[in-house]
PDB file of N, CA, C, O and CB in Angstrom:
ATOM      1  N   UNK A   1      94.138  78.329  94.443  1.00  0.00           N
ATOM      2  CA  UNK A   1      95.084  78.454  95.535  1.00  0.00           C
ATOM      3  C   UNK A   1      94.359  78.122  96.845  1.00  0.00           C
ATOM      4  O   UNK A   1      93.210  78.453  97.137  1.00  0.00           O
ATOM      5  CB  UNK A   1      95.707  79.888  95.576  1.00  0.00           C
ATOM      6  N   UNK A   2      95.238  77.401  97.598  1.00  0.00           N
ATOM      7  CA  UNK A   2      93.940  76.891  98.873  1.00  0.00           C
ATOM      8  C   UNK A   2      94.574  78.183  99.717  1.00  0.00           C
ATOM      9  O   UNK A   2      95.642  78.701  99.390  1.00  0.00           O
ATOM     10  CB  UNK A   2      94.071  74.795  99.930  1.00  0.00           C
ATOM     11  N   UNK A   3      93.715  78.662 100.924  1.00  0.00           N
ATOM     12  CA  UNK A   3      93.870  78.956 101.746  1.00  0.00           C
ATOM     13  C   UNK A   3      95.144  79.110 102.249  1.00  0.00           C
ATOM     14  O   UNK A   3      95.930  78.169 102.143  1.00  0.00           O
ATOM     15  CB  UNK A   3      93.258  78.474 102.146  1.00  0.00           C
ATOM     16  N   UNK A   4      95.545  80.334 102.878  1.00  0.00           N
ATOM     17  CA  UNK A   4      96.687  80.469 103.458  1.00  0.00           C
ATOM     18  C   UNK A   4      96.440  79.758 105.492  1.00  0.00           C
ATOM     19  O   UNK A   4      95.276  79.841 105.884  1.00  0.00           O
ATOM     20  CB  UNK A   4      97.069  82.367 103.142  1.00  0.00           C
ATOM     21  N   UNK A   5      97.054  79.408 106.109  1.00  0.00           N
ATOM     22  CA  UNK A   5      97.038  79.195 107.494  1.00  0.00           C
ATOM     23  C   UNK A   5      98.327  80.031 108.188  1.00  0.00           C
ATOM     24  O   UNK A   5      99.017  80.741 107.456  1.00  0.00           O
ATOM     25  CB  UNK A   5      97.095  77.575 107.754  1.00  0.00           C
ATOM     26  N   UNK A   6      98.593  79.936 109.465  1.00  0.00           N
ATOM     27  CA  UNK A   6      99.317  80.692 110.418  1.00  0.00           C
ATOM     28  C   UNK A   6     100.695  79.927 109.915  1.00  0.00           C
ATOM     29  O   UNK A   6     101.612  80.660 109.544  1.00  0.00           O
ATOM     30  CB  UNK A   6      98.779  80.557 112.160  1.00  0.00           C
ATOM     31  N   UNK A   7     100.874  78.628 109.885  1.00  0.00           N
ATOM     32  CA  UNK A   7     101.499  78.154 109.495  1.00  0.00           C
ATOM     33  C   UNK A   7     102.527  78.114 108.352  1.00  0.00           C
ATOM     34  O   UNK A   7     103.711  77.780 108.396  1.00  0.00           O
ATOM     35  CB  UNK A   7     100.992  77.724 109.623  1.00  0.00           C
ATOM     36  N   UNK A   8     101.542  78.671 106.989  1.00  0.00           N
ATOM     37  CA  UNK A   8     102.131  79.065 106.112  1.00  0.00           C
ATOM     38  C   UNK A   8     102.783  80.154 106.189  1.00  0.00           C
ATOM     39  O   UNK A   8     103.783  79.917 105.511  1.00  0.00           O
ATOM     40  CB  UNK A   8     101.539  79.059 105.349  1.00  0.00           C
ATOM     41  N   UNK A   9     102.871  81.235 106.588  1.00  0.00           N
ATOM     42  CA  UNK A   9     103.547  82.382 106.723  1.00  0.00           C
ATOM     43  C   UNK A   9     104.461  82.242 108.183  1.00  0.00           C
ATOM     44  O   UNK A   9     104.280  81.783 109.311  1.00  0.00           O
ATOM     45  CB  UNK A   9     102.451  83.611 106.676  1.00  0.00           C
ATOM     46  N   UNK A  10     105.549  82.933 107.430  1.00  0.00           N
ATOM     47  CA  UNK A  10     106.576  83.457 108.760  1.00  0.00           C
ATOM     48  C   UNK A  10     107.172  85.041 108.450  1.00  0.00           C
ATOM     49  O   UNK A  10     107.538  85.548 107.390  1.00  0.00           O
ATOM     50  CB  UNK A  10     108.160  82.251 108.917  1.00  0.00           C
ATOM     51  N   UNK A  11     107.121  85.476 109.539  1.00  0.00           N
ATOM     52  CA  UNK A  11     107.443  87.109 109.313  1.00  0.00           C
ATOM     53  C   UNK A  11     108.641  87.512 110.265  1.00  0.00           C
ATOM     54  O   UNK A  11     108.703  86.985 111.375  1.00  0.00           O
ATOM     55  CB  UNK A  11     106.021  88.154 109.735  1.00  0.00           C
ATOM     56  N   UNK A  12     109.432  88.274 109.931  1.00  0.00           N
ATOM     57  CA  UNK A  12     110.558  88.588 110.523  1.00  0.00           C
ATOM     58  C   UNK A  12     111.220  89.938 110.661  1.00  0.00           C
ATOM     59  O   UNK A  12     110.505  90.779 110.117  1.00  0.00           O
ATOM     60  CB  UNK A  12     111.279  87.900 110.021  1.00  0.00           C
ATOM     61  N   UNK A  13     112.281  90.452 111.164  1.00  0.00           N
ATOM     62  CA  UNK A  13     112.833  91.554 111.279  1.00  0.00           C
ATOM     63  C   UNK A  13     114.630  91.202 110.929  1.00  0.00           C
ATOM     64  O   UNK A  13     115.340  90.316 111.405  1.00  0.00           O
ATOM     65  CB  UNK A  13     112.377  92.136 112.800  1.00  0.00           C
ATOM     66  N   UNK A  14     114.820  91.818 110.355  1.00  0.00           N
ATOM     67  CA  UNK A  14     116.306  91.486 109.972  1.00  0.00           C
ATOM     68  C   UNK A  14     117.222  91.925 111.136  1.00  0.00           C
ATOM     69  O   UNK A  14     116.973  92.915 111.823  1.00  0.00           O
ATOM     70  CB  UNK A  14     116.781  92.272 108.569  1.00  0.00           C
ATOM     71  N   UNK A  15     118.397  91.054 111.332  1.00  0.00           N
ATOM     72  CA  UNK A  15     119.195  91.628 111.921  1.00  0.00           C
ATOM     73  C   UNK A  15     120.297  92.927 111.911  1.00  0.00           C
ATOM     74  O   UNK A  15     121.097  93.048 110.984  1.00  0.00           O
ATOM     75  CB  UNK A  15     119.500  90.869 112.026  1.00  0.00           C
ATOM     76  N   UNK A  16     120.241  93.976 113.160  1.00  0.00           N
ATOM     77  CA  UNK A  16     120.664  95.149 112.748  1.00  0.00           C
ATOM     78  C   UNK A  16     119.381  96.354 112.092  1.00  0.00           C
ATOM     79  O   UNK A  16     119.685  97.527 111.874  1.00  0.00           O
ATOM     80  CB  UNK A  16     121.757  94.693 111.696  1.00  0.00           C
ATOM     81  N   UNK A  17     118.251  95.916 111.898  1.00  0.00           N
ATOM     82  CA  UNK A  17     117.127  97.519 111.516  1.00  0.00           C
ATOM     83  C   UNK A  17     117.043  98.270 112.169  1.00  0.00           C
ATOM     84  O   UNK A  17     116.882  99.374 111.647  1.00  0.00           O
ATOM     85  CB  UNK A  17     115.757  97.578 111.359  1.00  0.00           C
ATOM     86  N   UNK A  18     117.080  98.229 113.451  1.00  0.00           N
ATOM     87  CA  UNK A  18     116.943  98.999 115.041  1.00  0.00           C
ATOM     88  C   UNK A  18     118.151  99.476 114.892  1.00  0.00           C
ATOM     89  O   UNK A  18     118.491  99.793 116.032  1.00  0.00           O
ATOM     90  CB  UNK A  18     116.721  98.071 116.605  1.00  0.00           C
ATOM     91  N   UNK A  19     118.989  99.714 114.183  1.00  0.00           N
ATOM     92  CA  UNK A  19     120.332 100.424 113.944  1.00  0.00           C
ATOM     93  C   UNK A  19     120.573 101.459 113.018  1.00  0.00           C
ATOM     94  O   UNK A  19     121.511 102.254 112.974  1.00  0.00           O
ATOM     95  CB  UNK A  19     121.204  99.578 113.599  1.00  0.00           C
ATOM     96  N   UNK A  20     119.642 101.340 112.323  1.00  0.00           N
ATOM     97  CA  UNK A  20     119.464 102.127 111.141  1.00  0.00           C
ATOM     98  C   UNK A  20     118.530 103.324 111.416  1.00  0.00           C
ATOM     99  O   UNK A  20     117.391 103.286 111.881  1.00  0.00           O
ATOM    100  CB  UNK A  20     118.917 101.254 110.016  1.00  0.00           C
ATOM    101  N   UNK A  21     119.549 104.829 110.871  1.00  0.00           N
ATOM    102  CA  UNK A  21     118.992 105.829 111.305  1.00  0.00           C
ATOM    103  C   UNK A  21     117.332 106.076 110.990  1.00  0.00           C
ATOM    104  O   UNK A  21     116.839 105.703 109.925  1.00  0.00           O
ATOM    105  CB  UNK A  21     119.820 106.787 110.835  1.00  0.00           C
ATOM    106  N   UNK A  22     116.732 106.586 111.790  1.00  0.00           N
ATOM    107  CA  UNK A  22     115.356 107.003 111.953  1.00  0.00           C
ATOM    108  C   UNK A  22     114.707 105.767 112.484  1.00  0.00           C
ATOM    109  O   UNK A  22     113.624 105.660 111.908  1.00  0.00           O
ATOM    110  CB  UNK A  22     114.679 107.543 110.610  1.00  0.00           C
ATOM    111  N   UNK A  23     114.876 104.849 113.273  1.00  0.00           N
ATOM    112  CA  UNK A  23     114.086 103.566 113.077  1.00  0.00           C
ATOM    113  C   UNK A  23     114.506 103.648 114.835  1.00  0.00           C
ATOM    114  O   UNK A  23     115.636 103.794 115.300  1.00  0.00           O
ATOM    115  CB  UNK A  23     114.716 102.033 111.738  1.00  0.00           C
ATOM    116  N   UNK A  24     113.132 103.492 115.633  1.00  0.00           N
ATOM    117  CA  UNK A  24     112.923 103.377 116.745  1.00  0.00           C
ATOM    118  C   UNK A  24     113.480 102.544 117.303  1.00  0.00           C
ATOM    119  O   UNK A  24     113.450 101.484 116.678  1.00  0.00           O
ATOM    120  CB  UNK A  24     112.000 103.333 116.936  1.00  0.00           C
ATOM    121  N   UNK A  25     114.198 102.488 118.575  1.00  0.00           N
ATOM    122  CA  UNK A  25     115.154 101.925 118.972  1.00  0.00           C
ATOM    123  C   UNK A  25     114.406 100.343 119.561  1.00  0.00           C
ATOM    124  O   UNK A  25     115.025  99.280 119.521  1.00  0.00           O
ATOM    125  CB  UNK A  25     115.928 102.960 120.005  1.00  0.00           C
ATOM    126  N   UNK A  26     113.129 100.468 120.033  1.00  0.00           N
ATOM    127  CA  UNK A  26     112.204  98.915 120.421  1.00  0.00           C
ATOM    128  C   UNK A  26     111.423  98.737 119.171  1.00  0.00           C
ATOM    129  O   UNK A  26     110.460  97.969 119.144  1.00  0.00           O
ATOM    130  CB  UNK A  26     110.930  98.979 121.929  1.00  0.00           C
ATOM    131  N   UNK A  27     111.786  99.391 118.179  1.00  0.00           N
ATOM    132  CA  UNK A  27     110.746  98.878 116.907  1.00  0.00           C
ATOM    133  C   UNK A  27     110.557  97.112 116.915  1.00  0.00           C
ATOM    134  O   UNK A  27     111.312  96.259 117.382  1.00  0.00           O
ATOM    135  CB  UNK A  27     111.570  99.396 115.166  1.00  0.00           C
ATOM    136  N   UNK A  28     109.602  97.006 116.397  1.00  0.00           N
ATOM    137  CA  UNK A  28     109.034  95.340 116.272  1.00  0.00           C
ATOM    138  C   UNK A  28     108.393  95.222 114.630  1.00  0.00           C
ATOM    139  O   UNK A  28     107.961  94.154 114.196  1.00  0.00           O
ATOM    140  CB  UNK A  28     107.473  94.953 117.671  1.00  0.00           C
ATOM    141  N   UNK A  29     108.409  96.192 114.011  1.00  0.00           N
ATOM    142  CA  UNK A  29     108.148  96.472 112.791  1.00  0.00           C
ATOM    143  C   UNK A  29     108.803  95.644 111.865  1.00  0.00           C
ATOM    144  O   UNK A  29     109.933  96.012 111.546  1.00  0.00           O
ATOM    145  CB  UNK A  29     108.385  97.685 112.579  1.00  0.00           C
ATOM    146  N   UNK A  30     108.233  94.292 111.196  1.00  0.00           N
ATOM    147  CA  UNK A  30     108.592  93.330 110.020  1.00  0.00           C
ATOM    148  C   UNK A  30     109.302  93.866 109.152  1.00  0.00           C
ATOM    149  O   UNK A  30     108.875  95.008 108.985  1.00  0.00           O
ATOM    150  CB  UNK A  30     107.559  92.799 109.311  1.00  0.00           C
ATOM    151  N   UNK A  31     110.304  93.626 108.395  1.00  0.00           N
ATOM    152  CA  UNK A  31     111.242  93.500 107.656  1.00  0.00           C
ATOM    153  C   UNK A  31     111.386  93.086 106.372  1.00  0.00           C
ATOM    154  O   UNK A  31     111.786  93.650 105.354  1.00  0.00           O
ATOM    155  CB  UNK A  31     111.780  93.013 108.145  1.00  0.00           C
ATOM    156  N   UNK A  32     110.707  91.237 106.773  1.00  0.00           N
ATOM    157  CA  UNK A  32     110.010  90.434 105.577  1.00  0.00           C
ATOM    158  C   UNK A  32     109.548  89.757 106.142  1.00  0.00           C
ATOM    159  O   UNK A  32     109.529  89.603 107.363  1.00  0.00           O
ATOM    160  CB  UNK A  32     110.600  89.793 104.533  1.00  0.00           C
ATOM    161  N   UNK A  33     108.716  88.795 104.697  1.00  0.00           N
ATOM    162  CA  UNK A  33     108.087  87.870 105.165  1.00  0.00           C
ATOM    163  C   UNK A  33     108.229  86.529 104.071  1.00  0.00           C
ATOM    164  O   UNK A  33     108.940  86.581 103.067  1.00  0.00           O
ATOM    165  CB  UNK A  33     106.697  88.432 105.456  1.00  0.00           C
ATOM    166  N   UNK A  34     107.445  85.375 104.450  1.00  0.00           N
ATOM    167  CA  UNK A  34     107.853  84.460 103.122  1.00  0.00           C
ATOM    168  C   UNK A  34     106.636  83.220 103.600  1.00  0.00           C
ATOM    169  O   UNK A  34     106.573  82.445 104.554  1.00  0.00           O
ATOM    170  CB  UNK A  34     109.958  83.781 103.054  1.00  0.00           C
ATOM    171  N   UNK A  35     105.834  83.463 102.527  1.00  0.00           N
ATOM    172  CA  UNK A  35     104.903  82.594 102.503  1.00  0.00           C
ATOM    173  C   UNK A  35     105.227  81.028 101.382  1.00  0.00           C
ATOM    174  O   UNK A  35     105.864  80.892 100.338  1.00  0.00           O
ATOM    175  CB  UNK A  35     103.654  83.559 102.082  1.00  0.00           C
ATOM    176  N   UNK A  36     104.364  79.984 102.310  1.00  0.00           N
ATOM    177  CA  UNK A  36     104.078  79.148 101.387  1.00  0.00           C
ATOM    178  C   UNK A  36     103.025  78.431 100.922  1.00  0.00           C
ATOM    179  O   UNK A  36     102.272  77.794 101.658  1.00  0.00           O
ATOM    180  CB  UNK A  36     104.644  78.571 101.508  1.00  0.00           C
ATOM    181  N   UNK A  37     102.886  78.533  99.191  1.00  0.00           N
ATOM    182  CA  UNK A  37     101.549  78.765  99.111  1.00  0.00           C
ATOM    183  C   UNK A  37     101.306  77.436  98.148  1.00  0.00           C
ATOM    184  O   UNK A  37     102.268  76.691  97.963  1.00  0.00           O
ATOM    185  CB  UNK A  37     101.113  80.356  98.519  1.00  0.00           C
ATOM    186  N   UNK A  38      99.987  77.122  97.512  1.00  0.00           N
ATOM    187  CA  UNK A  38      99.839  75.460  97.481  1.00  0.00           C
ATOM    188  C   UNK A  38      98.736  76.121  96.668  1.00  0.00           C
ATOM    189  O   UNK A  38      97.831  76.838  97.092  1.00  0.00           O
ATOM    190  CB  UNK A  38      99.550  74.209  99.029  1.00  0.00           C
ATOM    191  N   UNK A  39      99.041  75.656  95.129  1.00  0.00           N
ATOM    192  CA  UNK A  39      98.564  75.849  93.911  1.00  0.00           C
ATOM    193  C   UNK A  39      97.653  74.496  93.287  1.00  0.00           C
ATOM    194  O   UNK A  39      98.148  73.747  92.446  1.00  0.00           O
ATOM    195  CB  UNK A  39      99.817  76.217  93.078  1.00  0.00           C
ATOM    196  N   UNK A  40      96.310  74.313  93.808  1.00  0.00           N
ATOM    197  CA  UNK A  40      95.360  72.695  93.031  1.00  0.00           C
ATOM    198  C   UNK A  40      95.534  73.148  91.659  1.00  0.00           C
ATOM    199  O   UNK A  40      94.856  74.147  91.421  1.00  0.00           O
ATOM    200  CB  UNK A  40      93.229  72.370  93.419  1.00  0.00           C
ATOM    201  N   UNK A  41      96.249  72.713  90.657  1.00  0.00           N
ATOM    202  CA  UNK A  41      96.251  73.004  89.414  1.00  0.00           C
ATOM    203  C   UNK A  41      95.576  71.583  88.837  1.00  0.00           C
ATOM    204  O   UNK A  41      95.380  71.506  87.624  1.00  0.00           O
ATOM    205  CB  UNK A  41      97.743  73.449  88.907  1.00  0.00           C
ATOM    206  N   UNK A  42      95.360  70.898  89.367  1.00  0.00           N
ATOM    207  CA  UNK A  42      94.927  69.644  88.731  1.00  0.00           C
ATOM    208  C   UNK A  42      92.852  69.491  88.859  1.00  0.00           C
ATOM    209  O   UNK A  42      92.049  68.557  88.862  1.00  0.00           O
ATOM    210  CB  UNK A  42      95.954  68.213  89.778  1.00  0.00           C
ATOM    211  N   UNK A  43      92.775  70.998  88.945  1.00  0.00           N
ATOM    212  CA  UNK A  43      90.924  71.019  88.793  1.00  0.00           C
ATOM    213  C   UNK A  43      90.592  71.365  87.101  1.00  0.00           C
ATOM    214  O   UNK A  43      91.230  72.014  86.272  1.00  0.00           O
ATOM    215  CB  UNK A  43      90.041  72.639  89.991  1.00  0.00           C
ATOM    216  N   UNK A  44      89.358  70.652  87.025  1.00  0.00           N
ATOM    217  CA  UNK A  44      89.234  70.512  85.874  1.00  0.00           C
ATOM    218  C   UNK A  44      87.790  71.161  85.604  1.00  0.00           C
ATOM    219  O   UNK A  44      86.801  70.652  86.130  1.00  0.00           O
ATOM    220  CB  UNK A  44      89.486  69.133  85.530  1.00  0.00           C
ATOM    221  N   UNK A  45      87.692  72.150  84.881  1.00  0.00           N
ATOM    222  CA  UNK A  45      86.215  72.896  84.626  1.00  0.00           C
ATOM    223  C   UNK A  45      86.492  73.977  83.534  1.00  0.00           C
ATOM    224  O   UNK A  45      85.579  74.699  83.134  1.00  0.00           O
ATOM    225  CB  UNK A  45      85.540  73.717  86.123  1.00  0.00           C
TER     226      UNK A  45
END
């Protein structure tokens, strides 16, 4: 698997969490995330 970069990942907060009881009203706290990742399957050893 090569290396992940900044690029590959994006992270987010869903719309509406800051609504949901117990959850701080300026929270910035991620939600999800979704990487993309890049598999060399073609090494040979």
């Amino acid at each position: 698997m090569r290396p992940l970069s900044a690029d590959d990942v994006v992270r987010g907060q869903f719309t509406g969490y800051r609504d949901e009881a117990g959850v701080a009203e300026g929270s910035d706290v991620e939600t999800f995330c979704a990487l993309r990742l890049f598999i060399d399957s073609n090494h040979h050893g």
